[in-house]
Phi, psi and omega in degrees: 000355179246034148308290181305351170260331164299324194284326173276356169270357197281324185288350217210056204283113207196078183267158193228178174263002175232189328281184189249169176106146185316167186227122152307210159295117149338159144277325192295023190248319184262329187237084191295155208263125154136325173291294176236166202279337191196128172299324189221157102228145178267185143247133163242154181236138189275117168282116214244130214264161172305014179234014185081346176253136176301100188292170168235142177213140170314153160238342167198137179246085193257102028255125170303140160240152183261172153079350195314152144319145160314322210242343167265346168261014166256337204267002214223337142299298194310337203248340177298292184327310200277322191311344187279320167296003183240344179263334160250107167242022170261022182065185154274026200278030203284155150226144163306124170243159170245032130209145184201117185275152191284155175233179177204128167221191182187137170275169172196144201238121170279144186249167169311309202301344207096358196269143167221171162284119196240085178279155176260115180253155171198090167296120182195155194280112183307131185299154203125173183293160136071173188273138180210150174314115164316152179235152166243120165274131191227113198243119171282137211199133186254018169254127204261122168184073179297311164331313191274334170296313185293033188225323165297340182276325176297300224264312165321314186278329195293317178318299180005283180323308189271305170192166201275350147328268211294000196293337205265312155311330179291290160343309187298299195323313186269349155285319172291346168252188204274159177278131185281148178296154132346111180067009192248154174244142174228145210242131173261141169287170160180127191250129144251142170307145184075323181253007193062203187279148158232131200268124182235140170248123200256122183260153190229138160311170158309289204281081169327314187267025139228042177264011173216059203200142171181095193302339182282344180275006177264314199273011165265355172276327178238163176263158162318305184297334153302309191294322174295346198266308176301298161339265181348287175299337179285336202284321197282330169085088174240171181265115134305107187257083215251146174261131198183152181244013170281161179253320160336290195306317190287320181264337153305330191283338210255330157318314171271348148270020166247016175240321163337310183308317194326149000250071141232126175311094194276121203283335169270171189340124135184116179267117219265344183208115200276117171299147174321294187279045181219000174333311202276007155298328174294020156245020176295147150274342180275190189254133177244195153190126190213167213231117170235140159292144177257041176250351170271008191302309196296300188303302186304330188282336188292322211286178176238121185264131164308180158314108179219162195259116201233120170249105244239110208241014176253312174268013173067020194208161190285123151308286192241155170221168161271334183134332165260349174331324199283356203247329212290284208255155179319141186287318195276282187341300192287341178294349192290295146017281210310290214302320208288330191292305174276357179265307144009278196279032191236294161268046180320318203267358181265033182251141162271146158314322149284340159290309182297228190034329199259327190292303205279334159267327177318311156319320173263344165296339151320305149319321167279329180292291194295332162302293208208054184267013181229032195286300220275338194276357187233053159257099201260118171292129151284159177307331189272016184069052210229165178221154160225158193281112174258073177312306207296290197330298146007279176283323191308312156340321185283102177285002203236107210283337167269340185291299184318333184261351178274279219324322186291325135338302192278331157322314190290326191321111161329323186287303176284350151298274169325299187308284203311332197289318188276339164298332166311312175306326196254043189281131207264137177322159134260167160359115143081338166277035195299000000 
């Protein structure tokens, strides 16, 4: 059962700062990622406070859970608490329409232990008459596979439409079946009134660690040569700022560039949609990577900021830079980048979504094999199976003097620690060597 939780912090690679606070027993002890499809879903609803402006509060929760432990009914208030500032993290300035298009975005909640959470959203105006509140069906979930929720989300709204009844036998369904292997389908029953049953199937990529990912929303948004300006500073753990005022367009870019990263892990703040009121991360000193509405531009520009690379994903061009993105990584590498990225963008129109995921990441995972793919022969193993990391040999190794000069950088990386650490760790005995 904890496949599926290596695979979802592997998709997802992401912490975020809330919330904090002690952890009790996990929940996930009972209901472990790999098992069920999801923890919760709620509905938030927009509430309207004695000053006229609108709160968002849960209004409905599936599964109520009984019976909790202590340490599992505060982890399980603190994540009720947060969830609502995420599903309007556009404040509350709301008013009733009588059309409004849905949207899907998705969050990510870091727990202390590390362990995280992803909710899946889908914002949409509820059928009826007359002027009404936008609602968010929000399905918590400690597993990264955005394809497959949002198509779980298509089927919520479509319920929606006839009644927030039928939405819950369909949920009860998919909670009773097991979250499917890699390349596998698993067929949910489902009865609506007036069409009957319908069996609907739900598919897992092949390729686990881009199953929450989608690159082609970065490159219709960026030139190859930006996404490298970008690479570059996230490989460097720089502070990142990205701007859009869809919360789709902010949490798709940010995904895919933190997916960019595999198979190394971006270890700081990120949040794929920043709530108004959390706005003062961007004054953060440690490295982030976040997401603003660009109605916040100004107020954000207002903060006193350290140096970030601020990126503008409606007009396609860099705000602020520190000034070197162009430096970072070896020049023949990254033109090497460029052509695959732009033979790309060239035959745009014959690529599946998977396909483009497979071209753009096979570049970068290529990069990192050529950096520093020669990580494990300079792990020197003790009789007691402990490995320790022989940096200066490492670097030594590199025969190529800009290669050499990125790669002793990207060693300080919070990111390239952890990959080492766990590598240190994982040494498989071989045969016949105890």
């Amino acid at each position: 059962a904890t496949e599926g939780k290596e695979e979802a912090s592997a998709a997802e690679n992401n912490p975020s700062r809330v919330p904090q606070g002690k952890l009790g027993e996990r929940s996930s002890v009972l209901y472990s990622a790999g098992q069920f499809f999801f923890e919760y879903l709620v509905v938030v609803s927009l509430k309207k406070r004695s000053d006229g402006r609108y709160e968002p509060k849960i209004t409905y929760q599936f599964p109520k859970r009984e019976n909790l432990l202590k340490g599992q009914k505060e982890e399980e208030e603190r994540l009720l608490q947060a969830i609502p500032l995420f599903c309007f993290p556009d404040g509350n300035n709301w008013a009733p329409v009588t059309e409004f298009t849905s949207e899907t975005f998705s969050f990510v909640l870091t727990n202390v232990d590390g362990s995280r959470k992803i909710g899946y959203c889908r914002r949409l105006l509820p059928s009826g008459r007359g002027v009404r509140l936008p609602e968010v069906f929000c399905i918590i979930s400690c597993l990264g596979c955005f394809g497959l929720f949002s198509k779980i989300l298509d089927e919520v709204e479509k319920r929606r439409q006839i009644s927030m009844a039928v939405i819950y036998p369909f949920m009860q369904g998919l909670r009773e079946s097991p979250f499917p292997a890699p390349g596998k389908t698993v067929t949910i029953k489902s009865f609506i009134p007036e069409s009957g049953t319908e069996l609907i199937e739900l598919t897992r990529p092949v390729d686990a660690h881009l199953e929450h990912v989608e690159f082609q929303a970065l490159l219709q948004r960026l030139s190859p040569h930006l996404i490298l300006h970008i690479f570059a500073s996230a490989v460097l753990e720089r502070r990142l700022i990205f701007l859009a005022e869809e919360l789709s367009v902010l949490s798709q870019c940010i995904h895919a560039v933190a997916a960019l990263l595999y198979p190394f892990t971006w270890a700081h703040t990120y949040i794929p949609v920043v709530p108004e009121c959390l706005l003062d991360t961007v004054c953060c000193p440690t490295p982030f990577m976040v997401g603003i509405q660009m109605r916040h531009l100004e107020r954000v520009l207002d903060q006193p900021m350290e140096e970030a690379l601020i990126v503008d994903l409606c007009e396609g061009k860099i705000l602020r830079a520190v000034g070197d993105e162009e430096e970072i990584l070896p020049i023949k590498l990254q033109n090497e980048m460029l052509t695959s990225l732009n033979r790309h963008n060239n035959n745009n129109n014959i690529h599946t979504s998977e396909q483009v995921n497979t071209v753009v990441s096979e570049a970068f995972v290529q990069f990192f094999v050529r950096m520093v793919g020669h990580y494990a022969s300079h792990i020197k193993w003790s009789k007691n199976g402990s490995g320790i990391f022989q940096e200066r040999a490492f670097c030594k190794a590199i025969t190529s003097k800009t290669n050499r000069k990125f790669v002793k950088k990207f060693v300080k990386t919070n990111m390239f620690s952890l990959f080492i650490e766990e590598a240190e760790k994982s040494r498989i005995p071989q045969e016949g060597k105890q």
